[in-house]
N, C-alpha and C positions, 0 to 999 in steps of 0.2 A: 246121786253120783254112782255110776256102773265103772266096773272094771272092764279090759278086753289085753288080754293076751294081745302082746306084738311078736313078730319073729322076723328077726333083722337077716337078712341070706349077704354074708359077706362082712367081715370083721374090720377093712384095712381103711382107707382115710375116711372116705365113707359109711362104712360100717358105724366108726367110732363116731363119727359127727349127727346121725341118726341118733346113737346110742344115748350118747349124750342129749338131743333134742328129746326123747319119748322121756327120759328120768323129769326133766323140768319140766316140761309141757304144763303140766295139770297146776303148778305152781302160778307158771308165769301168767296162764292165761285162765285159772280157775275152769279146765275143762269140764264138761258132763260125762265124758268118758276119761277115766282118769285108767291111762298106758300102764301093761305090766310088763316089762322085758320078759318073756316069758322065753324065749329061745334064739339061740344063733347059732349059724353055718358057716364053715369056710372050706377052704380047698382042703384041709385033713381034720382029722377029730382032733388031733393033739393042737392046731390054730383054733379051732373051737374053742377048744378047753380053757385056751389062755384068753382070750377074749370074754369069755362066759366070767374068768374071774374077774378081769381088769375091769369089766362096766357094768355088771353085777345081773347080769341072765343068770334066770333059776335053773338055766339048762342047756345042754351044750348038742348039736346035732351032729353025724357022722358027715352028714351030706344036704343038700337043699331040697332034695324027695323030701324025707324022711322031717326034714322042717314044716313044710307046706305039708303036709298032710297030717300032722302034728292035733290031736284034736282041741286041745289047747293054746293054740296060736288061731286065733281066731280073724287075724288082718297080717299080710307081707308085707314086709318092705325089702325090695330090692335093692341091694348096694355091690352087686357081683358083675364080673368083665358084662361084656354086650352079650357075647354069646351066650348067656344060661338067660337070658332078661326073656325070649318067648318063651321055653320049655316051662320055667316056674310060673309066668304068672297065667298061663295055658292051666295049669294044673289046679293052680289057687283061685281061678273062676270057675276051674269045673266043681270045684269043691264048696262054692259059694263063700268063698276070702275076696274079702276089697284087698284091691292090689297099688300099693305106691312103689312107683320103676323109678330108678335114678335115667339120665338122659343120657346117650342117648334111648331112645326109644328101643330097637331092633339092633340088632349086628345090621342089617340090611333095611332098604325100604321095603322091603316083599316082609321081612321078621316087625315090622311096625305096624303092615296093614292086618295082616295077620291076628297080631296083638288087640289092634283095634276092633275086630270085628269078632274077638271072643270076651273082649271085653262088653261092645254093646250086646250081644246073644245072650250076655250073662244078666245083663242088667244091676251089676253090678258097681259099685262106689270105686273106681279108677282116678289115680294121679299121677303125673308124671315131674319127674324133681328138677326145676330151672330155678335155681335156688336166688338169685344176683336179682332178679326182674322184684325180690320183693323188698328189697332194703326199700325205709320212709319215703328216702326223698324218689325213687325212680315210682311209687306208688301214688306220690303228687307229682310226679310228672302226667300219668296215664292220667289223673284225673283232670290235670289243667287244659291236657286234650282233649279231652271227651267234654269237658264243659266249654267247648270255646275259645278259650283266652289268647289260644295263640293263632286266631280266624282259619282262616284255611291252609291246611299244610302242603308244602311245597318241598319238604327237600329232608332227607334222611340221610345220617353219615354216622354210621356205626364199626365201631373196630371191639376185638377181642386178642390183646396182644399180650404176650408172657417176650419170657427171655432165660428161661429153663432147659432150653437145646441152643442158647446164642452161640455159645462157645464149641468151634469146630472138635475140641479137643475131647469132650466128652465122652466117651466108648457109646457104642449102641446098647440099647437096652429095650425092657418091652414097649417103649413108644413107639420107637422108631421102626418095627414093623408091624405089617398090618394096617388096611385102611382105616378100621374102626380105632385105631389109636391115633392116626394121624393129626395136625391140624383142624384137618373137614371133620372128623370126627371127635375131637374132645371140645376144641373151642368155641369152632361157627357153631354150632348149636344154639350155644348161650346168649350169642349176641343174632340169631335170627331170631331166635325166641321173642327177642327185646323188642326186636323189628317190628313183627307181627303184634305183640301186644300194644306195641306204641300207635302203630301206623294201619296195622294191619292189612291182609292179605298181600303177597308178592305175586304177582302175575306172568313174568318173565324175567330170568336174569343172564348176564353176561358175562363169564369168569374165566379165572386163569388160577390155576392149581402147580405150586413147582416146590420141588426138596433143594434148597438151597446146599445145602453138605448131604451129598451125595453117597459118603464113606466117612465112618466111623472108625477107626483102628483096622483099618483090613476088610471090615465089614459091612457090606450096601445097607442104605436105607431106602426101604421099602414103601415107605408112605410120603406125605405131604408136610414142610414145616409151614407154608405162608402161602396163601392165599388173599382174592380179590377179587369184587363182582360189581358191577353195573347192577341196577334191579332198576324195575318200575310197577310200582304199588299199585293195587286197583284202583285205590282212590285216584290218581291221578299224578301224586308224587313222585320226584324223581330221587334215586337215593343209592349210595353207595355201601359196602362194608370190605373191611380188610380185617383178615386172620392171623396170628402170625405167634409160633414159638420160638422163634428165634430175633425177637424185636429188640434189640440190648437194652439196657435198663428198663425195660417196663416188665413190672412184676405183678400187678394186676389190672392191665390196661382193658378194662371194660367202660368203653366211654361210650356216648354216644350226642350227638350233636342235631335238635332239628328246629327248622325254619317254616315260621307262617306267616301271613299275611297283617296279623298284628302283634307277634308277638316272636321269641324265639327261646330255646333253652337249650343248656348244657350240661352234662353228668360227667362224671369220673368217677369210677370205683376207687382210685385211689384215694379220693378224698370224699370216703359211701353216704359221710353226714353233709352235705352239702348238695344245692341245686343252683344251678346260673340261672336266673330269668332276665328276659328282653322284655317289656312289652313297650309297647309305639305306642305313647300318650305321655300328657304333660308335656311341658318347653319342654325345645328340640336342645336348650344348654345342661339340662337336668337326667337328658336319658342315658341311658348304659344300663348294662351288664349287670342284676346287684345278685350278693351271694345270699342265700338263704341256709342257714343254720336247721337243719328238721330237731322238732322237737315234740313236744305232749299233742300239739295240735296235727300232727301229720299220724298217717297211717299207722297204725303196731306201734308206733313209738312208746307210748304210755306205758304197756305192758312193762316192759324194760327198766324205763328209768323216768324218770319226773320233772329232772332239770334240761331244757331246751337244749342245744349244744353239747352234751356230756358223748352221745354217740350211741350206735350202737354197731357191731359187728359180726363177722361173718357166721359164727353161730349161731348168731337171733333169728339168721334166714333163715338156720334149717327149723328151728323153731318154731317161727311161723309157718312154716311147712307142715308139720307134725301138727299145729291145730287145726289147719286147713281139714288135712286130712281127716281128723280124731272129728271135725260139724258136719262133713261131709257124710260118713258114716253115721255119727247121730241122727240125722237129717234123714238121710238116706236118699240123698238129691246132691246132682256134679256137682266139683267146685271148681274152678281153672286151674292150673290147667290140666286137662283130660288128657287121657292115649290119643284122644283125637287128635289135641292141641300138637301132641308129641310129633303125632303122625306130618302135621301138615309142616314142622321145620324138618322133618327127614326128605319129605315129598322138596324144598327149596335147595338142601342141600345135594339130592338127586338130579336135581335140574344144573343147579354149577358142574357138577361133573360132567354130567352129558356136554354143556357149553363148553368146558376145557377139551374135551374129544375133538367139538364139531368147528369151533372156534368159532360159533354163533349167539344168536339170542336164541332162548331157549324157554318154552314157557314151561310154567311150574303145572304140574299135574295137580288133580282136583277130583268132588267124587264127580 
């Protein structure tokens, strides 16, 4: 059992959800590298400070330099706006630090390729945080697809919907400007992310990008609340996704819905313990829809908890995040998903913009 200094860049909901995954980790999951909060950063020394006590860093930074070059912080984790996400982890691979970036990947697709391309120079142990794609049951989802079950896939229908800007009334705030805070930039990520890992690769998409409330108290909104795209996967799939912060009642609409030729399934984040399966066999009085319960037998479940059904939540994903990262580094071999992975749903969300401009299909960039 080795120790490794972590140094968390960024204290606020992220920050603290990291914070909290590297304290358990070694616990939950009996790592071989067992995390030391060794350091945190935030936008002053005095938000350092108070974070350094609240989650127990043996040490507070002035700034994210001075973290990342820290000789004692031996691994990054990024949890700070898009824009500091090239410059630190640019620096933490010059320095020979594995680097975990929360998503998006870049403020930009040009800050993603970037990233990517100092990541593979470095050779170095890169991840990027899609934290939703790893609850049990969407983990037996990937695998019922990659084993066949549900024969050939035909059709994809993914949304990422909140309802946290539904209300016209809410004043502007820092969502509401700024593309990288928009819609395209906090949500579609997560649910491409889903995409590609489920379905994989997008080849061309069709979209429409719009700010439903336009004005705030006096004040424009600058970005995007709901979005929509047409896609068509390489495999051959045809498949849809819708965005949306202003969806009224849905508070963590991460669904996602697909169809094959023997088989079909359904997810809801709102209800993260459970998976809908189809499959086309047995009497046609007998088929339907039945709910699966994830339990000890499914993916990371076990770590957690023992009894089938009891659940698990949105902290176990960063969790398992955090061990990802802590084998990958042991190992010193990828683990999914990479900068790369990052790169290629910035490269999708790149292409819906362009189609919102061109009011086209639009194929997705590739190396």
């Amino acid at each position: 059992m080795q120790e490794i200094g972590i140094g968390i860049i960024g204290g606020g909901y992220m920050g603290k959800a990291h914070a909290v995954a590297y304290a358990a980790v070694g616990a939950v999951f009996d790592t071989r590298l067992r995390p030391r909060l060794e350091m945190v950063a935030a936008s002053s020394m005095a938000s350092a400070e108070k974070y350094r006590a609240a989650f127990g860093f043996a040490r507070a930074a002035e700034n994210w330099e001075m973290l990342v070059r820290d000789p004692k912080v031996a691994a990054v984790v990024i949890a700070s706006p898009q824009s500091t996400h090239r410059a630190a982890a640019e620096l933490a691979f010059s320095l020979g630090k594995p680097v975990f970036c929360e998503k998006p990947l870049g403020a930009s697709v040009e800050d993603a390729e970037a990233m990517v391309r100092a990541a593979q120079d470095s050779g170095l142990v890169n991840m990027i945080g899609f934290n939703y794609i790893r609850t049990p049951a969407s983990q037996y989802a990937r695998q019922l697809i990659a084993d066949g079950a549900l024969g050939r896939i035909t059709w994809f229908r993914g949304e990422h919907t909140e309802d946290f800007l539904a209300d016209p009334d809410i004043p502007a705030n820092w969502r509401t400007d700024g593309d990288a805070n928009g819609t395209m930039g906090d949500l579609a990520p997560h649910m491409v992310n889903a995409a590609l890992a489920l379905m994989g690769p997008v080849d061309s998409v069709m979209a429409q990008i719009e700010t439903v409330h336009t004005d705030r108290h006096g004040k424009a909104v600058t970005n995007d609340d709901q979005a929509q795209m047409m896609c068509r996967f390489a495999g051959g799939a045809m498949g849809h996704m819708y965005f949306s912060r202003v969806a009224t009642g849905r508070k963590m609409g991460y669904a996602y819905e697909i169809t094959g030729t023997k088989g079909a399934i359904r997810f809801d984040q709102e209800d993260q313990n459970a998976l809908w399966l189809y499959k086309a066999e047995g009497p046609e009085a007998e088929r339907g829809f039945r709910k699966i319960l994830t339990g000890p037998a499914h993916p990371n479940y076990a770590a957690f908890c023992q009894g089938p059904g009891h659940g698990t939540g949105y902290q176990d994903q960063i969790i398992i995040e955090a061990r990802d990262f802590l084998e990958a580094i042991a190992d010193g071999t990828p683990k999914w998903p990479t900068f790369a992975d990052g790169l290629a749903v910035s490269r999708v969300i790149s292409a819906a913009r362009i189609s919102q401009t061109t009011g086209a299909w639009t194929p997705v960039q590739g190396d």
